[in-house]
NUZAPA-815911 format. One line per 4 residues: number of its first residue (from 1); their letters; for each residue x, y, z of C-alpha. Coordinates in nm, 4 decimals, always signed. Layout:
// NUZAPA-815911
NUM	A	X/Y/Z | ...
// end
This chain:
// NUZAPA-815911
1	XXXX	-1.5165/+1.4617/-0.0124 | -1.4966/+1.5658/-0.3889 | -1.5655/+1.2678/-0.6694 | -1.3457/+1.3642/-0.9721
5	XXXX	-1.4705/+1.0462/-1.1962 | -1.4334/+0.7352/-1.0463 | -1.1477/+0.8945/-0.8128 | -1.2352/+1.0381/-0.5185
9	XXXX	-1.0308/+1.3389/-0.4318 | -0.9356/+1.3506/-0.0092 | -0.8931/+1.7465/-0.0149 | -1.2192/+1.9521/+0.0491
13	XXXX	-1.0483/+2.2939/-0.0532 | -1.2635/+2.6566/-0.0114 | -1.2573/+2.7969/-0.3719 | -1.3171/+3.1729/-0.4365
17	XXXX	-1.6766/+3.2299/-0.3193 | -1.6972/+2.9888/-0.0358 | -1.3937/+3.1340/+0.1095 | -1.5309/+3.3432/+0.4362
21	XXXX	-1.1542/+3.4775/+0.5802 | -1.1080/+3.8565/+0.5799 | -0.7123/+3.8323/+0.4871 | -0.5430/+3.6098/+0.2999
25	XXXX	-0.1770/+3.5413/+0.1859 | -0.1763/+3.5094/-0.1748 | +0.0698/+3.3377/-0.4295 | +0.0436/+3.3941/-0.7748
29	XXXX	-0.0449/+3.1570/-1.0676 | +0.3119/+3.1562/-1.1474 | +0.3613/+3.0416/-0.7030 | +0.5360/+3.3941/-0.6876
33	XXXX	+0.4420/+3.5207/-0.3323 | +0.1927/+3.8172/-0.3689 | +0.1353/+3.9386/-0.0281 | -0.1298/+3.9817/+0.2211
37	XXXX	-0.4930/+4.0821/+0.0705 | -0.8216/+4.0974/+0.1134 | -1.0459/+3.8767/-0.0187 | -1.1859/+4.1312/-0.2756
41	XXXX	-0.8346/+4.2103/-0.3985 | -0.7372/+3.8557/-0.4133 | -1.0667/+3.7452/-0.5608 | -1.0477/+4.0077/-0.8199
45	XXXX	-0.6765/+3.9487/-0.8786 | -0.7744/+3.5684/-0.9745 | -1.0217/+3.7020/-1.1456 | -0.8298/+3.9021/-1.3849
49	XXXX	-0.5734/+3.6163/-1.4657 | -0.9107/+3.3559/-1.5630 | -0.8236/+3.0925/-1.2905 | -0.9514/+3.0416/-0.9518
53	XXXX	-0.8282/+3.1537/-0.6010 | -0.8085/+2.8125/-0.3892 | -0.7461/+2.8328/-0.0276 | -0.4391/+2.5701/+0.0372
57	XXXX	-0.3650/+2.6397/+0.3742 | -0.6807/+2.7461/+0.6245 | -0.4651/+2.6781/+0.9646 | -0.2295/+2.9413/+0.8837
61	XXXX	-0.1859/+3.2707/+1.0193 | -0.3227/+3.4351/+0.7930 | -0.4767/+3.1746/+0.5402 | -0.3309/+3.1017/+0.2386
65	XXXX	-0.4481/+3.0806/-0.0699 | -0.3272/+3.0406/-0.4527 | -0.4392/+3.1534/-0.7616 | -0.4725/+2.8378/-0.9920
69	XXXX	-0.6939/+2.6471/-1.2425 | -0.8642/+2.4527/-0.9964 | -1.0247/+2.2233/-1.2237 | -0.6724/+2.1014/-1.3606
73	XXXX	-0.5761/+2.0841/-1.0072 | -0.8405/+1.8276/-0.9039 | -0.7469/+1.6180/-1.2314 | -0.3653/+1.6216/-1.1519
77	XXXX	-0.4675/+1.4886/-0.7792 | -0.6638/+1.2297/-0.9135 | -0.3840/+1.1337/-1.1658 | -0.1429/+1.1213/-0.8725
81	XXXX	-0.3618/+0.9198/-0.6514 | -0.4516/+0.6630/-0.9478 | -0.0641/+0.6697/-0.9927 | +0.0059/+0.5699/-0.6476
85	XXXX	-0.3225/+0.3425/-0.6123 | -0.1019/+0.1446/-0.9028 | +0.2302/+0.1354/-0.7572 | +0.1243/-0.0320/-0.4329
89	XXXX	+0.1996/-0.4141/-0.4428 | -0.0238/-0.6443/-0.2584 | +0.1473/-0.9398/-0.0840 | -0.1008/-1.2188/-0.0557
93	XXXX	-0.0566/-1.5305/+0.2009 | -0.0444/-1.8461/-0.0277 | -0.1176/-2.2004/+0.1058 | +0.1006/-2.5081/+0.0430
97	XXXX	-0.0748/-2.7853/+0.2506 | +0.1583/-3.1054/+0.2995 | +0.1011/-3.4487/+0.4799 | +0.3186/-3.6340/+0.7237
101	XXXX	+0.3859/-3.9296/+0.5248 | +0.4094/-3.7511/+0.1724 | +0.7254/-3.8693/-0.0338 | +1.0171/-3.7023/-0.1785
105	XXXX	+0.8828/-3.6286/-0.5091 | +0.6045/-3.4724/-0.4063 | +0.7421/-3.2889/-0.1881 | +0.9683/-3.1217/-0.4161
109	XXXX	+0.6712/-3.0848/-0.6340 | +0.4879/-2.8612/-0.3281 | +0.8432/-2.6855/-0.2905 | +0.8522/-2.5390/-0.6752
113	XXXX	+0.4833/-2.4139/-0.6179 | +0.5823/-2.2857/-0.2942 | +0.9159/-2.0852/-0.4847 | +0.6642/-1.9785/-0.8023
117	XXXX	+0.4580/-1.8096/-0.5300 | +0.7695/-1.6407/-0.3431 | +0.9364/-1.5254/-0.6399 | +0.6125/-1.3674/-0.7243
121	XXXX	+0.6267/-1.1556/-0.4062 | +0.3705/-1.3662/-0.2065 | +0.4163/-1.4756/+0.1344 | +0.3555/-1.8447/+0.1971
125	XXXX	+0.1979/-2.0652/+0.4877 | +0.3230/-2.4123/+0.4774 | +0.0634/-2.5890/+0.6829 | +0.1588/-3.0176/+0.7611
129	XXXX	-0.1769/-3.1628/+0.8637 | -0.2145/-3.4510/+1.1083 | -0.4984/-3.6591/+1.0901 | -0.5892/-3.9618/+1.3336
133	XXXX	-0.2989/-4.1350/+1.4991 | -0.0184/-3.9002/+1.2967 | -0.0660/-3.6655/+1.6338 | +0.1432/-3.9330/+1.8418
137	XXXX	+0.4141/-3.9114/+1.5862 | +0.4299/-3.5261/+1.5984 | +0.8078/-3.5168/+1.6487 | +0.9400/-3.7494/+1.3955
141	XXXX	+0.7424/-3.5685/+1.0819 | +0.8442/-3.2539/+1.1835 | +1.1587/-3.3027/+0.9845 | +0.9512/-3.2783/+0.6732
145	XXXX	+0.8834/-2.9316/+0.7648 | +1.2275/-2.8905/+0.8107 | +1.3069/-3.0664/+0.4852 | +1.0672/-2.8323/+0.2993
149	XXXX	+1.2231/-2.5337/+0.4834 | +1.5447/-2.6467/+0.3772 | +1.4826/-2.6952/+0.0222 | +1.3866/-2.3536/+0.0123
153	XXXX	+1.6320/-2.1718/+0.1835 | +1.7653/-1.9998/-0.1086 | +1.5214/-1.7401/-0.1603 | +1.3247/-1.7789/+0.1366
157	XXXX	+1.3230/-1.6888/+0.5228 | +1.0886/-1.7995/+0.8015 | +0.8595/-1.5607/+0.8515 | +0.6975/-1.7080/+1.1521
161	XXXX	+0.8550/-2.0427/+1.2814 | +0.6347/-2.3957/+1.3408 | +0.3983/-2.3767/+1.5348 | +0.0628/-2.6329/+1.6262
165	XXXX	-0.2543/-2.4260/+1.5212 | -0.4956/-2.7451/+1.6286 | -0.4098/-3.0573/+1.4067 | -0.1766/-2.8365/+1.1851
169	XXXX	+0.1578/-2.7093/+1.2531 | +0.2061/-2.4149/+1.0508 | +0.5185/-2.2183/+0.9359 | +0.5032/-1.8763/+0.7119
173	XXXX	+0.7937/-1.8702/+0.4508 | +0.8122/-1.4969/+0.2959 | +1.0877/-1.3777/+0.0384 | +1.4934/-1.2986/+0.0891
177	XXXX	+1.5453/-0.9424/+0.0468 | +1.7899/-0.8833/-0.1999 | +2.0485/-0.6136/-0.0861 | +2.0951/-0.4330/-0.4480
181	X	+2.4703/-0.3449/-0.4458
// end
C-alpha cells in the first residue's frame, strides 16, 4: 500500500526497475498502442520520453504496461479518491424518544425535530417508552405512534414498522424518495 500524503493510494503498481516480466505490451505516453517489447526496449523507450514505464495490467497475457509520469499519476488517484471520499453521504439513525401519555403539543414539537432530521437525509428511530404500569395499556398508546407516523407522512416512510424492543416499541421513519421528473 502506497501513502501519497495523508491519502493512501490502493494500487501497488511495478514501476520500471521492479518490473521482472520478459515481454510486455506497451502504450505510449500519448495511450497510442506501441506493441509487444522487451523490457529493455520498453524501459529505454520510457526512458527517452522522461516519464516512467508503469505496469497497469500484470494478469494479462502478456503484461501491460504504460509509459507515464507516475508521480502525477499517484497524485491524480489520490485527488480522485479524496473526491469520492467527499461525495459519499452518511445517513445517521437519529432518536426521537416519546412517552405514552405526552400531549398534543409536544408531540408536534418531537414531530418538527423528527422532519428537521429527515429532511436532512437522516434516518429516524421513534422509540415510545413504557415505564411501570403503562405496559398493561400497551394497545391504547400505540395510537400515538400512529399519530406521530401520521403527522409525518408527507416526507416520510416506515422504514421498519413497531415493534416491542423490551419496554420500548420502536419504529424507524427514513425519507420519501423524490422521483425527479
Amino acid at each position: 500500500m502506497r501513502y501519497a500524503g495523508r491519502f493512501t493510494i490502493a494500487l501497488e503498481l511495478l514501476i520500471n526497475d521492479q518490473i521482472r516480466e520478459k515481454e510486455l505490451r506497451v502504450i505510449g505516453s500519448h495511450g497510442e498502442q506501441v506493441g509487444i517489447l522487451s523490457l529493455a526496449e520498453a524501459l529505454r523507450l520510457a526512458e527517452q520520453e522522461e516519464m516512467d514505464l508503469v505496469l497497469i495490467a500484470p494478469q494479462a497475457k502478456p503484461p501491460v504496461a504504460k509509459i507515464i509520469d507516475y508521480s502525477k499519476f499517484r497524485y491524480e488517484q489520490s485527488r480522485k479518491e479524496k473526491d469520492a471520499r467527499k461525495k459519499q453521504k452518511t445517513i445517521e439513525l437519529k432518536e426521537v424518544r416519546l412517552s405514552p401519555n405526552i400531549e398534543e403539543n409536544d408531540l408536534k414539537t418531537k414531530a418538527s425535530a423528527a422532519r428537521r432530521f429527515l429532511e436532512k437525509g437522516n434516518k429516524v428511530k421513534v422509540t415510545l417508552r413504557f415505564r411501570g404500569r403503562e405496559m398493561s395499556h400497551m394497545n391504547e398508546t400505540r395510537k400515538v405512534l400512529d399519530n406521530f407516523v401520521e403527522q409525518l407522512s408527507d416526507i416520510a416512510v416506515v422504514d421498519k414498522p413497531s415493534k416491542m424492543e423490551g419496554r420500548s416499541l420502536i419504529v424507524i421513519l427514513s425519507e420519501k424518495k423524490q422521483i425527479k421528473p
